[in-house]
matplotlib code that plots the C-alpha trace (Angstrom):
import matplotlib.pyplot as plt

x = [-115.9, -118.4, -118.8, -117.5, -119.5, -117.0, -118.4, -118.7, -116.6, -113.9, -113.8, -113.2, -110.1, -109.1, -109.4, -108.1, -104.6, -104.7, -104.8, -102.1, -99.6, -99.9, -99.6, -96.1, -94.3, -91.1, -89.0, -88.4, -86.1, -87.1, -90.9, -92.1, -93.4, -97.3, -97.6, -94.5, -96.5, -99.4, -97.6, -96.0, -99.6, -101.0, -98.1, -98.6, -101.2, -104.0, -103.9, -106.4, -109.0, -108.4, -111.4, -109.8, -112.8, -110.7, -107.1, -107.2, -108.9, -106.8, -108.5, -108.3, -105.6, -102.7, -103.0, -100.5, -98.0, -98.4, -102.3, -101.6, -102.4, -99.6, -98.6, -99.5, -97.2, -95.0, -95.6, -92.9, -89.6, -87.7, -83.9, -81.1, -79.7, -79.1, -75.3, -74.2, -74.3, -77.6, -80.1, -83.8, -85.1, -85.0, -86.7, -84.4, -83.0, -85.6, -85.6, -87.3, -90.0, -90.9, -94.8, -94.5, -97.0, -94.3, -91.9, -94.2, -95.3, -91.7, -90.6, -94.0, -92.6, -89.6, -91.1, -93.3, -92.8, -92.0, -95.5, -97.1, -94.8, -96.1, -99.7, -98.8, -96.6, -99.8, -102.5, -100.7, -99.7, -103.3, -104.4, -101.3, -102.0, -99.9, -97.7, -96.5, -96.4, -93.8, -92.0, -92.4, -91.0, -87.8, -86.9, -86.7, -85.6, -82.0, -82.2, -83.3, -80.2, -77.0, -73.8, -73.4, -69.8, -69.7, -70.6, -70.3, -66.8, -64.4, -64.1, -68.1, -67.8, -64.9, -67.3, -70.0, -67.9, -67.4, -70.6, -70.7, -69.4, -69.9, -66.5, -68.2, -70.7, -67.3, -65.5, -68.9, -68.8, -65.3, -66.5, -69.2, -66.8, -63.0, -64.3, -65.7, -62.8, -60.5, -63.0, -63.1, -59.5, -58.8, -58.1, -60.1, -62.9, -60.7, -59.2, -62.8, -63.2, -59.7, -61.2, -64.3, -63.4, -60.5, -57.6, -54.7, -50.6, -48.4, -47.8, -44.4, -43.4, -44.5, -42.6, -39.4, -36.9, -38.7, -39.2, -36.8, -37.8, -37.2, -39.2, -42.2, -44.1, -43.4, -45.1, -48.1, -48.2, -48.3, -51.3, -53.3, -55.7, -56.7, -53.4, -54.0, -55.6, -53.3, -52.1, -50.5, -48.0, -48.3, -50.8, -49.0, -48.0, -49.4, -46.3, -48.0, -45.6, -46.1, -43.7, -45.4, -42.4, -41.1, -38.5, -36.6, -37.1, -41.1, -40.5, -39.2, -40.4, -43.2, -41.9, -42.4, -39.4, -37.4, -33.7, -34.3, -32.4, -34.8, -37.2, -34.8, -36.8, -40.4, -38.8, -38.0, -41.8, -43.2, -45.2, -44.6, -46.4, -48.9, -48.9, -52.3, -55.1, -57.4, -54.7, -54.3, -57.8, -58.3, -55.3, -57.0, -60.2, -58.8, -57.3, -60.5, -61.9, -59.4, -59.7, -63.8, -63.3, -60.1, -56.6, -53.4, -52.7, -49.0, -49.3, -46.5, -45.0, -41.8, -39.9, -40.4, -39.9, -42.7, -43.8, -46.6, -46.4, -46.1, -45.5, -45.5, -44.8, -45.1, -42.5, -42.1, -39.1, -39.7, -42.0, -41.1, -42.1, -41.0, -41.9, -41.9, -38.7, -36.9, -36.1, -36.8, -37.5, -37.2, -38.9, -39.2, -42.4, -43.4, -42.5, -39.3, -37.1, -34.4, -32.6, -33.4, -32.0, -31.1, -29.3, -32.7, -32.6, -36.1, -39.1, -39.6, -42.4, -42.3, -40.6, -40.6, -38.8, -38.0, -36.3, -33.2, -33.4, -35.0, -35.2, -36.7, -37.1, -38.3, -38.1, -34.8, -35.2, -32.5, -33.4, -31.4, -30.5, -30.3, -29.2, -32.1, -29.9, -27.1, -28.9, -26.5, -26.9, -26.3, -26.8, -27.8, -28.8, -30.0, -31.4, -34.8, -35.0, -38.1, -39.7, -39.6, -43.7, -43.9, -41.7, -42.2, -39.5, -40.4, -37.4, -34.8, -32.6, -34.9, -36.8, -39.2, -39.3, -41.8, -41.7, -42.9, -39.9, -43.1, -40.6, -40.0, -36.5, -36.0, -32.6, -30.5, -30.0, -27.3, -25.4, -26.5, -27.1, -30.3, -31.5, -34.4, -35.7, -39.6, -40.8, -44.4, -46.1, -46.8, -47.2, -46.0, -46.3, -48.4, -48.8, -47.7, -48.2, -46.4, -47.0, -44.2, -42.7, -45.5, -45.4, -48.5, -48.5, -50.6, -50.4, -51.6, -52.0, -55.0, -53.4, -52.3, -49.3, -48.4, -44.5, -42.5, -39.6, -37.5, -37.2, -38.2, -40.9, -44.6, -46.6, -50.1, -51.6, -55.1, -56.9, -60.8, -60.4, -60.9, -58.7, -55.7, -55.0, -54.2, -54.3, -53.7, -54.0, -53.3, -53.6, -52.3, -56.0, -57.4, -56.2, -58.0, -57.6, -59.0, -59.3, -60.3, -62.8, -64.5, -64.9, -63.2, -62.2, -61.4, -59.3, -58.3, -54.2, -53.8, -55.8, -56.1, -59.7, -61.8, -64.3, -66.0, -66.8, -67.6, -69.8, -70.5, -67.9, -68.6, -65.3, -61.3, -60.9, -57.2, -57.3, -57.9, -57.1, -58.1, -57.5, -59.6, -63.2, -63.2, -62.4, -62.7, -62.5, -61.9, -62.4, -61.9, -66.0, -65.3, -67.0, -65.7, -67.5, -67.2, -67.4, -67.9, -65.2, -67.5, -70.3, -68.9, -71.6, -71.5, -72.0, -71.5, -71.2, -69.8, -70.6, -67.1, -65.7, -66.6, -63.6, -61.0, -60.3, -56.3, -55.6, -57.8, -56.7, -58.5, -58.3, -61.2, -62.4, -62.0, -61.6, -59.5, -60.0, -58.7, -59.7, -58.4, -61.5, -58.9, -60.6, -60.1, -62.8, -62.8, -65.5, -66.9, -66.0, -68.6, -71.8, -70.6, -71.3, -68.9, -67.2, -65.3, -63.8, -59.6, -58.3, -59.6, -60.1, -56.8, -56.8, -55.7, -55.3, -51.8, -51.5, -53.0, -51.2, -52.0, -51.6, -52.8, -51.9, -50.8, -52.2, -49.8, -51.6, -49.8, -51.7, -51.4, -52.7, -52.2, -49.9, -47.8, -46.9, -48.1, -47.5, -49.6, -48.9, -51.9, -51.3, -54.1, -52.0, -53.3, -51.6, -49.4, -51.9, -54.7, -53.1, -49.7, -49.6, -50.9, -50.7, -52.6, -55.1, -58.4, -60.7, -64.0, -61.7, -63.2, -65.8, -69.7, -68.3, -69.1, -65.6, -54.4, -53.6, -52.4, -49.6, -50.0, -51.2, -48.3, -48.6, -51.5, -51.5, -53.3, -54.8, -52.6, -49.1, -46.3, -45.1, -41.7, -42.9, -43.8, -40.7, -39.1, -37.6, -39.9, -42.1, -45.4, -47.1, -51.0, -53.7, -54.6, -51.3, -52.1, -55.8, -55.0, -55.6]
y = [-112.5, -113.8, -111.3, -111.8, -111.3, -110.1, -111.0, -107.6, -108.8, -110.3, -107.2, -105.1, -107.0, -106.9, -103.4, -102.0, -104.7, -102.6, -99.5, -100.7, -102.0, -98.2, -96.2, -94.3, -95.1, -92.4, -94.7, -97.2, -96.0, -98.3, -96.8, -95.1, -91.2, -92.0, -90.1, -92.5, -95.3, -94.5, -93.6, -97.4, -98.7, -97.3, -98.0, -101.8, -103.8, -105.0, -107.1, -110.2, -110.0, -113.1, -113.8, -116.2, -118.0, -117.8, -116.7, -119.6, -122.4, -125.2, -125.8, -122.1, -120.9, -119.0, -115.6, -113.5, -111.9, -108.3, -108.9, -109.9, -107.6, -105.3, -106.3, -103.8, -101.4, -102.2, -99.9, -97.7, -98.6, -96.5, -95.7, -93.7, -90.7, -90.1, -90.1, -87.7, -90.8, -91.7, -89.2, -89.7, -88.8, -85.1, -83.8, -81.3, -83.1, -84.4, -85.6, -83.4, -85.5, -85.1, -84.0, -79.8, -79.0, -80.2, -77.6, -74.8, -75.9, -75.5, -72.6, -71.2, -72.3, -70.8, -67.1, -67.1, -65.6, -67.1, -67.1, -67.8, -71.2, -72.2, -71.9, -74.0, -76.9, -76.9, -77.6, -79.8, -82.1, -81.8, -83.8, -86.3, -89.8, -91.5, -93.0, -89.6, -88.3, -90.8, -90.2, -86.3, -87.0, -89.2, -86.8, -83.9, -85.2, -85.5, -82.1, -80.4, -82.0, -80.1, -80.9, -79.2, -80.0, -78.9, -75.1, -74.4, -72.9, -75.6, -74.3, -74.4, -78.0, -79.4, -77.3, -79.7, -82.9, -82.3, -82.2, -85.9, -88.2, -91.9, -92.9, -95.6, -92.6, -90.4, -93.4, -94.2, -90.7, -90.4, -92.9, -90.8, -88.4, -87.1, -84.1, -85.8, -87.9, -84.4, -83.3, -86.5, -87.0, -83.7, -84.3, -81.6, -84.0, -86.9, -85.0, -85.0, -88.6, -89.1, -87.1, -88.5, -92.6, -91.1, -92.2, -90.2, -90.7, -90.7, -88.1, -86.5, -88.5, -91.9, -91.1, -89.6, -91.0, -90.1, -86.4, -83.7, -82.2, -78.3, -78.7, -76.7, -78.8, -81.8, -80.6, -79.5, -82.9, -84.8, -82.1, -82.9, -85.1, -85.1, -84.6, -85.4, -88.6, -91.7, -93.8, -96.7, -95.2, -97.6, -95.9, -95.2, -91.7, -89.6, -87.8, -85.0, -83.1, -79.7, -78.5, -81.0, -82.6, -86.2, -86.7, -89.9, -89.8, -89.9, -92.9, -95.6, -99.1, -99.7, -99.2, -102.9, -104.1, -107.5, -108.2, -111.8, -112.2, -114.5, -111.6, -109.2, -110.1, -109.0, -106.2, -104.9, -105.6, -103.1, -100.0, -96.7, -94.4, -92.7, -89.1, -88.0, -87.8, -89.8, -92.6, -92.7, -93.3, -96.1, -97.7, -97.3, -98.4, -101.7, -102.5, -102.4, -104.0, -107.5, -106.9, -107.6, -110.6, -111.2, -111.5, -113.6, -116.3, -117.8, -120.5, -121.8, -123.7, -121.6, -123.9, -128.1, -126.9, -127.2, -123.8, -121.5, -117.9, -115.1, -112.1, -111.3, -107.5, -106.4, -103.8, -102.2, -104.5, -107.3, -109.7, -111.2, -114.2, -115.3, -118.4, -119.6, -122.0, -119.0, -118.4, -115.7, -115.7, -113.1, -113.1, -110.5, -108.8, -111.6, -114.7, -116.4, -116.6, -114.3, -115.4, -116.8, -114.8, -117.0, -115.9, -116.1, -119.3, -119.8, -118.7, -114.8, -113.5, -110.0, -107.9, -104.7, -103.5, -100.5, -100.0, -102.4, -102.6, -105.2, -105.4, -108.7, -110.0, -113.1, -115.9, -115.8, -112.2, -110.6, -107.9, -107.9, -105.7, -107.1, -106.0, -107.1, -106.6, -109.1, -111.0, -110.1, -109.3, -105.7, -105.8, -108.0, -105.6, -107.3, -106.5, -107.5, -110.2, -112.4, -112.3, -109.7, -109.3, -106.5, -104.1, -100.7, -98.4, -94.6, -93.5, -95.5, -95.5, -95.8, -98.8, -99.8, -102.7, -104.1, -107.7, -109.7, -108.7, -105.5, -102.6, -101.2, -100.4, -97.6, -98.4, -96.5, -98.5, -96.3, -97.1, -100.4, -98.9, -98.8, -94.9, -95.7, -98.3, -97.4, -98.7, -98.7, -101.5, -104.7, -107.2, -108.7, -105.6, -107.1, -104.3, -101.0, -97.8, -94.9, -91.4, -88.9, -88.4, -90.7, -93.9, -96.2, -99.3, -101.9, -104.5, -107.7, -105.5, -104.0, -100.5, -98.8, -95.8, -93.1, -92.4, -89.4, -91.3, -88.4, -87.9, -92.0, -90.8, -92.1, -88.8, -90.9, -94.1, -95.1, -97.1, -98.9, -102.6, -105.3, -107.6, -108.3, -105.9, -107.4, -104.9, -101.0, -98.8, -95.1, -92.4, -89.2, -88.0, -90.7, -94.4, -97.4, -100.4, -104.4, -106.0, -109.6, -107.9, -108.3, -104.1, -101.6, -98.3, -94.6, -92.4, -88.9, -89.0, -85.2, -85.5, -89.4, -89.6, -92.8, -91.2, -94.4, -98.0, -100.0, -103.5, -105.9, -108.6, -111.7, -112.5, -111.5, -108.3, -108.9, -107.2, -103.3, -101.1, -97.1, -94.7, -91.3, -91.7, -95.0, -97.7, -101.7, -104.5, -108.4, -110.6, -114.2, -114.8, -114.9, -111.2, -108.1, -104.3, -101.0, -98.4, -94.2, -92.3, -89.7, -90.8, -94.0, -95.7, -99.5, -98.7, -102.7, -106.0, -108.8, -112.0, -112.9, -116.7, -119.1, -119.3, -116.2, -113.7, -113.9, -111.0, -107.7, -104.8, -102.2, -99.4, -96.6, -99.6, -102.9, -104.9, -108.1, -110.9, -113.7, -116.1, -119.6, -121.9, -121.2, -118.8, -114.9, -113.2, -109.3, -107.4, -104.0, -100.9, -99.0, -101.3, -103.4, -106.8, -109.7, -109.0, -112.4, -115.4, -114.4, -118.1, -121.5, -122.8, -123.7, -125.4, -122.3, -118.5, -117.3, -114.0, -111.7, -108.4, -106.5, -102.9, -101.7, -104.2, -106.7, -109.3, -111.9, -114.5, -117.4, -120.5, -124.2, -126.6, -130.3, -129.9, -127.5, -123.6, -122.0, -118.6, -116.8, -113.9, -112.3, -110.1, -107.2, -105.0, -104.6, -107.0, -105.3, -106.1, -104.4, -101.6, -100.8, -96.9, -94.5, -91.8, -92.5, -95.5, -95.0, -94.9, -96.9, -100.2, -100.0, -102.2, -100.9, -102.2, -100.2, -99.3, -95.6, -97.9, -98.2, -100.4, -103.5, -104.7, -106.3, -110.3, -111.7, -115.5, -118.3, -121.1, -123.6, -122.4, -125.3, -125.2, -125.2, -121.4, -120.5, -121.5, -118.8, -118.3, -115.5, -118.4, -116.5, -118.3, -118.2, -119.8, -116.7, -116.5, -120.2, -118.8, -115.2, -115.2]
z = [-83.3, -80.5, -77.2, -74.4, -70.7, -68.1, -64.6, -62.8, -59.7, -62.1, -64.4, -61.6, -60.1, -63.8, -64.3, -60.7, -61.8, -65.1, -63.7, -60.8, -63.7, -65.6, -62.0, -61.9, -58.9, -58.4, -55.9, -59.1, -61.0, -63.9, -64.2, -67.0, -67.0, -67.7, -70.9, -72.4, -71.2, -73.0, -76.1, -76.1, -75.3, -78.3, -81.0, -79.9, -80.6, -78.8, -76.0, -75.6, -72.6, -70.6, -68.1, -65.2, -63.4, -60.1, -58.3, -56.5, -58.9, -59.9, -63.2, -64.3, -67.0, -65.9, -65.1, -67.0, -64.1, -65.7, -64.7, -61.2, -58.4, -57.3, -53.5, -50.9, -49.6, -46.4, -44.0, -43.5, -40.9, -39.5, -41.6, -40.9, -42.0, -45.6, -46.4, -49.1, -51.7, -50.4, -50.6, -50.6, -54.5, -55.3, -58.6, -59.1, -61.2, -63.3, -66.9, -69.8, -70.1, -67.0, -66.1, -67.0, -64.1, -61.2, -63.3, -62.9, -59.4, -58.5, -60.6, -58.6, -55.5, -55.6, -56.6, -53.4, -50.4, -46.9, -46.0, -48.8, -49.0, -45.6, -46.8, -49.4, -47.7, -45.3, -48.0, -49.3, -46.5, -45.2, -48.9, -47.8, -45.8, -43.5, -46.0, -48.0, -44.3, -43.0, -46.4, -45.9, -42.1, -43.4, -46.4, -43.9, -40.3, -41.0, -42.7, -39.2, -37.8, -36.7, -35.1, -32.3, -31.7, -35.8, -34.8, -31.2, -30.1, -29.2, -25.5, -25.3, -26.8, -24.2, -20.9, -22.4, -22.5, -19.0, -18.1, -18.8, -16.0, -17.6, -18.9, -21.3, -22.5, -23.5, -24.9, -27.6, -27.9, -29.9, -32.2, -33.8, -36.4, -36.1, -34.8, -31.7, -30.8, -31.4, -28.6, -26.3, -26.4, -24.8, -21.2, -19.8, -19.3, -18.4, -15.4, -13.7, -14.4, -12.8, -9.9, -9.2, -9.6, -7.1, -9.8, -8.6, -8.3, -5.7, -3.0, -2.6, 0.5, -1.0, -4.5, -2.9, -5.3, -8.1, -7.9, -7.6, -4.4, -5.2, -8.6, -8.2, -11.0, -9.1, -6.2, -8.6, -10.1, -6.9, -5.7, -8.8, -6.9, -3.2, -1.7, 1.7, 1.4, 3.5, 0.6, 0.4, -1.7, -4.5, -7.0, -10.8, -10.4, -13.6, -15.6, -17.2, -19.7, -18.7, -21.4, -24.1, -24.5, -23.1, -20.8, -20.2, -16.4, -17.7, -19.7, -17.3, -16.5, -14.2, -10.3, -10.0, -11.6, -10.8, -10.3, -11.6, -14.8, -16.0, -15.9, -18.1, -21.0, -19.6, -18.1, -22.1, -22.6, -19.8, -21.3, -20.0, -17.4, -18.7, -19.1, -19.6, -17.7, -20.5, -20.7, -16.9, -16.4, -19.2, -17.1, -14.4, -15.1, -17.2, -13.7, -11.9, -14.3, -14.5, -10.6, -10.8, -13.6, -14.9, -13.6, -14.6, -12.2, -11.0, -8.4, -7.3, -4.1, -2.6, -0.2, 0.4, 4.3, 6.3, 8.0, 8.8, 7.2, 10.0, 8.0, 4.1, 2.5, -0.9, -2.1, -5.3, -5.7, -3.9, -2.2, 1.3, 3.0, 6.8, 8.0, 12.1, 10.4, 10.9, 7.6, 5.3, 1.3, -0.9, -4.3, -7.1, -8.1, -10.9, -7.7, -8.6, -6.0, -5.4, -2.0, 1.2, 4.2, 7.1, 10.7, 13.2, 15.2, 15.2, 14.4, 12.4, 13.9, 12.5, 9.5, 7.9, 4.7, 3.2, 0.2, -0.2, 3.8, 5.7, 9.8, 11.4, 14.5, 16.2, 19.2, 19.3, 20.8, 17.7, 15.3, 12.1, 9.8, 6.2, 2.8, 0.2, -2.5, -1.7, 0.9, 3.5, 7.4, 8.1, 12.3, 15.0, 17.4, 20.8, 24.0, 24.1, 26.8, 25.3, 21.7, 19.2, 18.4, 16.5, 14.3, 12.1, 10.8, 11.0, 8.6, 6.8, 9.9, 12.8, 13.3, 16.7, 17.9, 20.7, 22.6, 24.9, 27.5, 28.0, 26.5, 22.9, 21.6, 19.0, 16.8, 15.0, 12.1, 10.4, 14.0, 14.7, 18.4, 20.6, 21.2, 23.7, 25.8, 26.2, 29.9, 30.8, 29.8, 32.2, 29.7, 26.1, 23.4, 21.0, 17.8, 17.4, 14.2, 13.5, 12.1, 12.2, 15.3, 17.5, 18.0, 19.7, 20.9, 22.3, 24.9, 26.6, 29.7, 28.0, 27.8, 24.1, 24.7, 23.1, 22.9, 21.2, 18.9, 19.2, 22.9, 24.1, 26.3, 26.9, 26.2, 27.3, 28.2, 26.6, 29.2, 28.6, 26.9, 29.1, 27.9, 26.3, 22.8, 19.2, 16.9, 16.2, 13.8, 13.5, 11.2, 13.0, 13.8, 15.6, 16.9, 16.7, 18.8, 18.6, 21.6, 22.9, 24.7, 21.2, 20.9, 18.7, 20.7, 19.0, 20.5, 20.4, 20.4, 21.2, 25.0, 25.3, 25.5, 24.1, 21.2, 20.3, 21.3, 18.4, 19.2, 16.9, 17.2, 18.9, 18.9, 19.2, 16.6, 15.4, 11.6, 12.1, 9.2, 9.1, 6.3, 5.8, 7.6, 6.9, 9.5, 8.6, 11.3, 10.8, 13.5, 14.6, 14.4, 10.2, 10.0, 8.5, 9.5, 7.6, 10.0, 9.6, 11.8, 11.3, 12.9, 14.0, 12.6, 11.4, 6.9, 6.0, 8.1, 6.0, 6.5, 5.2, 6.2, 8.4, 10.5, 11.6, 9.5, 8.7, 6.4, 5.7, 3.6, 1.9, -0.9, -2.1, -4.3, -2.5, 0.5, 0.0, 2.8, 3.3, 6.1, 8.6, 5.9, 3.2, 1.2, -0.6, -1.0, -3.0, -1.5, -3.0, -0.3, -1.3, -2.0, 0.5, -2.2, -3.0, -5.9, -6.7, -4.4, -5.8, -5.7, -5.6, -1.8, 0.8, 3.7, 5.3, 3.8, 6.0, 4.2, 1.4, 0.3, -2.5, -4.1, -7.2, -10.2, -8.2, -5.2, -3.1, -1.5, 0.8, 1.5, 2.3, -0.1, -0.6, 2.6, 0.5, 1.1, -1.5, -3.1, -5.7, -7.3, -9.7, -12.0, -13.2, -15.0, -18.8, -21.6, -24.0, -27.2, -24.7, -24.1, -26.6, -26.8, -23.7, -26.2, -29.3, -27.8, -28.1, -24.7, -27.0, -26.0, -21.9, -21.4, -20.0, -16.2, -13.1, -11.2, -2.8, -1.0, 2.2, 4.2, 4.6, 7.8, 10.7, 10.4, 12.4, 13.0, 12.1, 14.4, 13.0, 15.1, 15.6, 19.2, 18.0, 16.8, 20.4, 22.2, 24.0, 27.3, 28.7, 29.3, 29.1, 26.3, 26.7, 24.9, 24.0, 21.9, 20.0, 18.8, 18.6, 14.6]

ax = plt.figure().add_subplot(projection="3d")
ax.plot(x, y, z, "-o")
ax.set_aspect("equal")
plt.show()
């Protein structure tokens, strides 16, 4: 047999694959122990020496692929835990074959001591490299690892939980093991949430008929949640069940509901009031979040006749629209028309409505009384001599009226008689507020009063504006009034005296609303402010529209505008940022409501009056069961209301709207919006 010269290079790529194939390798579960291996290599029978000129030649034979190199190593990437059915290999349970010197290194292990094992382990990771390391590091990191929630008390657990104030950071939080969402879905942390994003139910007053007034867990209910702040009495009042049970007063339809028949059906649909704190706030917070990006949509036009919008409310029943065309429509909460109330002779300038009730008035110098529910006039009470301008109702049988004739009437609705004729004004009454027994009121003659209901007498007169007055508002602490002048003034209602001018308008300032320290301003130069009653500094100034400013009203969470360039704009209270443009651009935006699932806009487009109605309320898929939901559903989104603001007109007025027979119709009055 003739020798054979191995290269030296080539017989050491040869050798080093040799030795590679015969290494053991313990993560393969189809390698051999090394002493089996060399067992089989020497029962078979030689293998021939192949000497391959080159890897890469094209000409060279074949290398056999139990002679090729071995690939390196990937380096090693980071894995998760082990499950129980995935553990990293363990040799305790190693074959009999297996090497005797890792049995007695482990029976040796095992008889040492504590601090004779750490010598060890230490030796021997010093002889390990970076590899065995990272394996070392993988096999034991999820062995250091603990549950917390697994063996701290449960009342140490829930006092942690509340430490965390990121609704999305609780709702990934119940998806980790059944124990954790046991934990999250305790409402203990759910009730802070509730208090800091402000989501709290009704007040007693604003929720009369639904509350026994004598129950004592009523009045802890309603107190759950920053009782004194000025709502708009429209916020979903949380039912907890005190007892743990379920009552069936607890379990009734939302408070917007719909007399329509055609609406039965949807009615049936409606999910119940929560009654935890957990699914209050996922309500919540799935309404804020339609309100930034979502939102259903129904546009339709409400009446062929053409007619500007003077004055639109928002009930929890129904949604009401007058017109200068002197007529008045009535719609339930979803828009489709109910009634149309007619009786004024011309145009209704103002409205208010409570419950089934409804008082207008107009240029036909009449205030009526009407019955929502069958559409029929109540009262015609007269004795204004000019215009009705403006009219609020303090109880469900008083209601104030002021117009131009310079006085205010306080009526007795359950009577149908006038109580008081307030003298003291020396021009039209333009706006007036009420809170409790005090009523104010501001006038063309520059001057705002302050009147007691009960007894019909002017308590004060606020003097300081320099022209004519459009708008009031008034919280029971402090009055705010918008002039012409183009300034805001504060005043103190208990001595008279003027706190505060606010400058900044250029223009008329006819939208005023004012709830807790927080005062915001529209005006007819297309801007809106955000002022501190604290401090009575300016916090925002919105560059809002480019024409007047129509509608303005505000919640802890937004400010909804709506302006003469035909555009509704959502604006972010605190930040102070446009949130989203509501509806598609009008020739004109008459009037926006809205409350806390719901938003009213009236508009003319195409020539048409317009009515939308969207909708933020959660679907039925999104949101079945308030009970057994799971909060992981909210989106990662950042996230009270109060009445809605007496009419303010646009530029566009018909004259036939301004007839009257007091004769003292200004230009003032045609561009007043």
């Amino acid at each position: 047999m003739p020798e054979v010269q191995l290269d030296s290079d080539t017989d050491m790529a040869a050798s080093a694959a040799a030795s590679s194939s015969m290494r053991p390798n313990i993560f393969s579960s189809s390698s051999a122990h090394p002493r089996k291996q060399s067992r089989m290599s020497r029962s078979s029978a030689p293998r021939p020496i192949i000497t391959p000129t080159s890897p890469l030649s094209s000409t060279a034979a074949p290398i056999p692929h139990s002679l090729l190199p071995s690939a390196p190593a990937s380096p090693p990437t980071p894995a998760p835990s082990p499950t129980p059915t995935q553990r990293v290999p363990d040799w305790s349970t190693a074959a009999e074959h297996e090497d005797s010197q890792i049995k007695n290194t482990r029976a040796l292990f095992s008889d040492m001591n504590r601090a004779e094992r750490l010598r060890l382990l230490g030796e021997l990771l010093n002889l390990c490299d970076s590899h065995e390391l990272s394996f070392v590091a993988e096999f034991v990191s999820p062995r250091l690892k603990k549950d917390p929630f697994m063996v701290l008390p449960t009342e140490l657990c829930l006092r942690i939980l509340e430490c965390v104030d990121d609704p999305t950071t609780l709702a990934r939080a119940s998806q980790v093991s059944k124990k954790w969402r046991e934990l999250v879905n305790d409402d203990t942390a759910w009730r802070l949430l509730c208090q800091k994003y402000s989501y709290r139910g009704l007040t007693k007053e604003e929720r009369s008929e639904e509350i026994d007034p004598g129950n004592e867990l009523d009045d802890a209910r309603e107190q759950w949640l920053q009782p004194s702040r000025a709502s708009r009495a429209e916020d979903t009042l949380m039912r907890e069940q005190l007892d743990g049970g379920t009552s069936s007063a607890g379990s009734e339809a939302l408070r917007t509901r719909s007399l329509d028949r055609a609406a039965k059906g949807r009615l049936s649909q409606r999910r119940q009031n929560p009654i935890t704190y957990r699914s209050h706030f996922k309500q919540r917070y799935m309404v804020e979040t339609a309100w930034r990006q979502g939102g259903e949509c129904d546009s339709r036009q409400i009446t062929p006749d053409q007619g500007v919008v003077t004055s639109l409310h928002l009930t929890n029943k129904y949604i009401v629209v007058a017109l200068d065309n002197a007529k008045i429509h009535v719609f339930d909460t979803f828009g489709n028309h109910q009634k149309t109330l007619q009786g004024h002779v011309m145009g209704v300038w103002a409205m208010v409505p409570w419950g089934d009730q409804l008082v207008s008035g107009g240029c036909d110098r009449d205030v009526r009384v009407w019955n929502l529910a069958t559409g029929y006039p109540q009262f015609t009470l007269r004795g204004h001599t000019s215009t009705v301008r403006c009219l609020k109702m303090s109880d469900a049988n008083t209601a104030i009226s002021g117009s131009r004739d310079t006085t205010l009437r306080i009526w007795d609705l359950k009577k149908g008689l006038c109580k008081h004729v307030l003298i003291g004004h020396q021009a039209s009454v333009r706006c007036l507020e009420i809170h409790g027994d005090i009523v104010v009121s501001g006038s063309y003659d520059t001057t705002a009063k302050i009147w007691s209901i009960s007894d019909g007498k002017c308590l004060r007169t606020l003097t300081g504006h320099f022209s004519q007055i459009y708008a009031i508002a008034f919280d029971g602490k402090k009055i705010a009034t918008g002039s012409l002048d183009t300034s805001v003034r504060i005043w103190d209602p208990t001595d008279g005296k003027c706190l505060a001018v606010l400058q900044g308008h250029t223009s008329l300032v006819g939208q005023l609303q004012m709830r807790d320290d927080i005062l915001v301003t529209g005006g007819s130069d297309g801007s809106v402010r955000v002022w501190s009653l604290a401090d009575y500094q300016a916090i925002h100034r919105l560059a809002a529209h480019d024409n007047s400013v129509t509608s303005l009203q505000f919640d802890n969470a937004r400010i909804v505008s709506g302006g003469s360039d035909g555009r509704v704009k959502v604006w972010d209270l605190k930040k102070g940022t446009l949130v989203r443009e509501l509806s598609q651009p009008a020739e004109a935006v008459w009037r926006v409501v809205f409350e806390e699932e719901k938003a009213v806009i009236m508009a003319s487009r195409g020539g048409r009056t317009i009515m939308e109605v969207w909708s933020f309320s959660p679907k039925a898929d999104e949101f079945e069961d308030y009970r057994s939901s799971s909060p992981a559903s909210m989106p990662d989104r950042d996230l009270e209301y109060s009445r809605p603001q007496s009419a303010a007109l646009p530029s566009a007025i018909s004259a036939a709207a301004l007839q009257e027979d007091g004769g003292d119709v200004t230009m003032a009055d045609v561009v007043e919006a």
